[in-house]
N, C-alpha and C positions, 0 to 999 in steps of 0.2 A: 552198664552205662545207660543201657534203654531205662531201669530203675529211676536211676537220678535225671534225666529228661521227663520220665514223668513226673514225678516228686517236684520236680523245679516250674513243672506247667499246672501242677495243682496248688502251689504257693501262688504263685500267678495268678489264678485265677482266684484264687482266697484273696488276695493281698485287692484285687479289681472287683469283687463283691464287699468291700468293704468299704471301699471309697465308693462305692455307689449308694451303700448305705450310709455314710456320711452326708456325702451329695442330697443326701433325700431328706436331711436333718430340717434343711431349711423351708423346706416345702409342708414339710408336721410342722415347723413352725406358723407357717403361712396359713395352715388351714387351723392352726389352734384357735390366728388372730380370728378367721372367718366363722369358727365356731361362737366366738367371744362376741363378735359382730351379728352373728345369728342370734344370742342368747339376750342382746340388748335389743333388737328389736323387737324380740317376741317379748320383753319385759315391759315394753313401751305396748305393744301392743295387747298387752294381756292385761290392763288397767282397767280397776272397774268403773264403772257408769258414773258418772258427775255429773250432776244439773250442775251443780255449784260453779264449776269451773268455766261449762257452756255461759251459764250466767254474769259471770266474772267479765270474759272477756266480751259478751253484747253490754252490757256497763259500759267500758271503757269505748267502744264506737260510738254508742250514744253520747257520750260526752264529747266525743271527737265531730259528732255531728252538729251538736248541738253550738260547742265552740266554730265551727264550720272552718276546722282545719284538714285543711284537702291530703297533707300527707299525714296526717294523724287517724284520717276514716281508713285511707287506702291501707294502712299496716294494720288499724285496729279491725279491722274484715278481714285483712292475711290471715291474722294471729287466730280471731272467731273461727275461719275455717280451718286452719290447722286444729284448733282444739277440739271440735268438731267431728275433724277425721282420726281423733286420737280413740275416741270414747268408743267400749266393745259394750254391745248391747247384751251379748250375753247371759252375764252378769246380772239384767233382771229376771224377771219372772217371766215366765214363758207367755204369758196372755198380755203382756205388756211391752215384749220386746219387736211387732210386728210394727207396730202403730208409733215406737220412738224410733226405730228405724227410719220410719218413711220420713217423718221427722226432723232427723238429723239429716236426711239427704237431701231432703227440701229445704234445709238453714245450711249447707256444705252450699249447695247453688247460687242462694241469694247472698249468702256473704260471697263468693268471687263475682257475683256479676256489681254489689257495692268497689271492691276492689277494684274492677277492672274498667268503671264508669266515673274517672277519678272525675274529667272536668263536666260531670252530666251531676247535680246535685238532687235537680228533680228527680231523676231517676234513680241514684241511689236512696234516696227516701223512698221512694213506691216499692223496692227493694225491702229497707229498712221496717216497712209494714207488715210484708209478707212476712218476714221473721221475727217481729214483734208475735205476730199472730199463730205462728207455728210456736214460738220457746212459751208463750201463755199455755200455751196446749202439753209442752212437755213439764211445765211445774205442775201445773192438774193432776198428769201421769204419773211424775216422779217426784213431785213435794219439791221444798225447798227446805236449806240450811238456816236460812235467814229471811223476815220481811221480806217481802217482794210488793212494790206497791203497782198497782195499772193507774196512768193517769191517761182522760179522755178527753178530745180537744173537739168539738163540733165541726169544726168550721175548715177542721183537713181535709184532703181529699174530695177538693171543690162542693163540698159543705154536705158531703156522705157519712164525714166524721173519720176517727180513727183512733189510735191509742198506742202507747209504748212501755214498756214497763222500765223501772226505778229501784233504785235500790237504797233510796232517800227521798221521805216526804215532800222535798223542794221541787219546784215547779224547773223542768230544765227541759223546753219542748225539742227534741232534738228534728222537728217536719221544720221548725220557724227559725231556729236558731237565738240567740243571744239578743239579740237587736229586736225580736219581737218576739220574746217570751210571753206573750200576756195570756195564754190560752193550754187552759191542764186543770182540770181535778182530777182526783183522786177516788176512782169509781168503787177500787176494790184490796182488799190487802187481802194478799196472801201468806200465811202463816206456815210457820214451819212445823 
């Protein structure tokens, strides 16, 4: 009788290690999803180096500046500093990944401070400079895909001058906007 009391408290306990190991089925599930969720972010973040893209999205500000659409600058600076914060410097050359670094952290800045100075326009242009003059510095470093043209306007920057870069010969001054386009050449192309 003691036999089958233990016998029947070793079922028991088999039969309750078992359902615990069921129980725990969903939790291996949960940390698969987390593994899956780990695996996409290091896939995002393990992207290599893109001027192009950096490039892409200050385009679409400048245009957003230049049209002098207030919620079109504030998403097209979101989107620049998200892409921004996407790019792993790694990925270049060791003698060259110090200097796009500082780089990208200094266009990560000036596009949230464009973002977050929606109804201040003067200031997101004085902004809009600083990172003109930082991404010239990173096409130097890192070449470009395509034309890249600099056009130069005298008379910005209470007549210090200044410049912005294009991705089309046309005159599209995004300091003056639409209404007073008249001021841009074309200093310098840069080649891919």
């Amino acid at each position: 009788m003691k036999q089958l009391f233990l016998w029947g408290g070793m079922a028991i306990a088999i039969a309750a290690c078992n359902t615990t190991e069921t129980e725990k089925q969903p939790m291996a599930t949960g940390t698969v999803t987390g593994s899956q969720t780990s695996t996409r972010e290091a896939n995002t973040t393990a992207r290599s180096f893109s001027s192009a893209e950096i490039l892409h999205a200050y385009f679409v500000l400048g245009t957003a500046l230049f049209e002098e659409q207030s919620t079109g600058i504030t998403n097209a600076a979101g989107a620049l500093g998200n892409q921004l914060q996407t790019q792993l410097v790694t990925g270049l050359p060791a003698a060259q990944q110090k200097e796009v670094q500082e780089i990208v952290e200094a266009s990560i800045e000036n596009a949230a401070h464009i973002a977050a100075s929606k109804d201040k326009p003067d200031h997101q242009r004085e902004h809009f400079q600083l990172l003109s003059e930082d991404l010239y510095d990173l096409v130097k470093i890192t070449g470009a895909k395509a034309a890249i043209y600099k056009f130069a306007c005298a008379s910005l920057n209470n007549g210090k001058g200044g410049f912005w870069l294009s991705n089309q010969p046309t005159v599209k001054n995004p300091y003056t906007g639409s209404a007073r386009n008249n001021c841009g050449t074309i200093t310098e192309i840069l080649k891919p």
